[in-house]
C-alpha positions as CSV (number, residue, x, y, z in Angstrom):
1,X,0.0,0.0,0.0
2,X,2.8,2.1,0.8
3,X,4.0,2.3,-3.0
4,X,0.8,2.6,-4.1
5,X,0.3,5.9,-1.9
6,X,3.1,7.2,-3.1
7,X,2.3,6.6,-7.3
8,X,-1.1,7.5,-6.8
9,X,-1.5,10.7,-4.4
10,X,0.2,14.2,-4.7
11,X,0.2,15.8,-1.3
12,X,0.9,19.8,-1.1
13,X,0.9,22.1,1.3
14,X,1.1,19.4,4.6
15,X,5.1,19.8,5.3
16,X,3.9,21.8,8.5
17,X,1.7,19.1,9.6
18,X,2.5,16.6,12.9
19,X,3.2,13.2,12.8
20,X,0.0,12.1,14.8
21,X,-2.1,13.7,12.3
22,X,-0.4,12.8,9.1
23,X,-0.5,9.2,10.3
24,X,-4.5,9.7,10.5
25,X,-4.4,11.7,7.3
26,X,-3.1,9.1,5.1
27,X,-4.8,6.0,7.0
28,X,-8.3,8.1,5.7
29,X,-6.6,9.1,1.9
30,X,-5.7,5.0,1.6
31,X,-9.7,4.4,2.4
32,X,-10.7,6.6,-0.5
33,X,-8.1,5.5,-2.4
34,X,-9.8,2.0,-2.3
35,X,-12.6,3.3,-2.7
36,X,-11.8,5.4,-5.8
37,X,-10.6,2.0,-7.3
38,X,-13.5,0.6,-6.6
39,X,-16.0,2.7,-8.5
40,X,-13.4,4.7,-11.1
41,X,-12.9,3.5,-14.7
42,X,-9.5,4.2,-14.6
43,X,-8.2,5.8,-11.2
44,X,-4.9,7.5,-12.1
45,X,-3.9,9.8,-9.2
46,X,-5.2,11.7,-6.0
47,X,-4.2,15.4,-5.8
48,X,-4.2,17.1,-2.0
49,X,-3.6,20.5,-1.6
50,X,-3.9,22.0,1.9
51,X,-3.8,25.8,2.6
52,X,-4.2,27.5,6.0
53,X,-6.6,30.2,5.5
54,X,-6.9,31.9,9.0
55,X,-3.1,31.0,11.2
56,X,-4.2,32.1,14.3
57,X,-3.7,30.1,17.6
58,X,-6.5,27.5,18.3
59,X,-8.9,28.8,15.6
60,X,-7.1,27.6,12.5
61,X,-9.0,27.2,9.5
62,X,-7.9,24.6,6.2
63,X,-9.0,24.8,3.0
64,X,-8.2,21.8,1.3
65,X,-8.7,21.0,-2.6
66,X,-9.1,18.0,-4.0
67,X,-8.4,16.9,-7.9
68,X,-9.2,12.7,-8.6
69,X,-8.2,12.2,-12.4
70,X,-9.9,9.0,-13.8
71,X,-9.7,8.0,-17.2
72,X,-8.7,11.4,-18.6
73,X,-11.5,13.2,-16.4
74,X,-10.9,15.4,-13.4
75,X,-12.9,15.6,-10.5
76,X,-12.6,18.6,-7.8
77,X,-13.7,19.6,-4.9
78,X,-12.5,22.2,-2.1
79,X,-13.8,22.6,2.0
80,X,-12.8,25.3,4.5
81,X,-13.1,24.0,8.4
82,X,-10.9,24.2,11.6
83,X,-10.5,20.4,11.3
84,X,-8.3,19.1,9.5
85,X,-9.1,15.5,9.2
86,X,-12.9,16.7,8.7
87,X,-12.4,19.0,6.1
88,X,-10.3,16.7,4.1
89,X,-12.9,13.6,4.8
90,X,-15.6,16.1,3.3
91,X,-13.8,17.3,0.3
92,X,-13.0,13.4,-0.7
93,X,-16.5,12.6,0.2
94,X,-17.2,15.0,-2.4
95,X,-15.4,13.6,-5.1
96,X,-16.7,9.9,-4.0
97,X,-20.3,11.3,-4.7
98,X,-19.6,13.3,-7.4
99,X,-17.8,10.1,-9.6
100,X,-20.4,7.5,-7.9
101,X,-22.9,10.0,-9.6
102,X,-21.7,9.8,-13.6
């Protein structure tokens, strides 16, 4: 799985991020990423960009944009929230629904 993590997603944006959470980050991006096989024609690649919209102590915001290329299409989706994890879970969500829907 570890390989295929790294062939398939593009992360940007995360350097700044703890251990802890990258660890839960990328156990929830390997979920979709089974799931994307799953219901894709031809999953190529995961794109994660994460910005921090509002730095200030304890009410950080993260707006974090999603791109899932499958079989020459693209897929986006962006979310702004204070969590992290949650804001990323949404934004793949997104995609999930939006690919399940073609």
């Amino acid at each position: 799985m570890a390989d295929d993590f790294e062939s398939k997603v593009e992360l940007s944006g995360f350097k700044d991020i703890d251990e802890a959470a990258m660890g839960d980050l990328k156990r929830l991006i390997g979920t979709y990423l089974r799931r994307y096989a799953e219901i894709c024609r031809k999953f190529q690649k995961l794109m994660l960009k994460m910005k921090k919209v509002h730095a200030q102590l304890h009410s950080e915001k993260y707006e974090i944009h999603a791109s899932v290329m499958d079989n020459g299409r693209l897929y986006t989706s962006t979310t702004t929230d204070k969590n992290l994890i949650g804001a990323t879970d949404l934004t793949l969500a997104k995609i999930e629904n939006e690919i399940g829907a073609k």
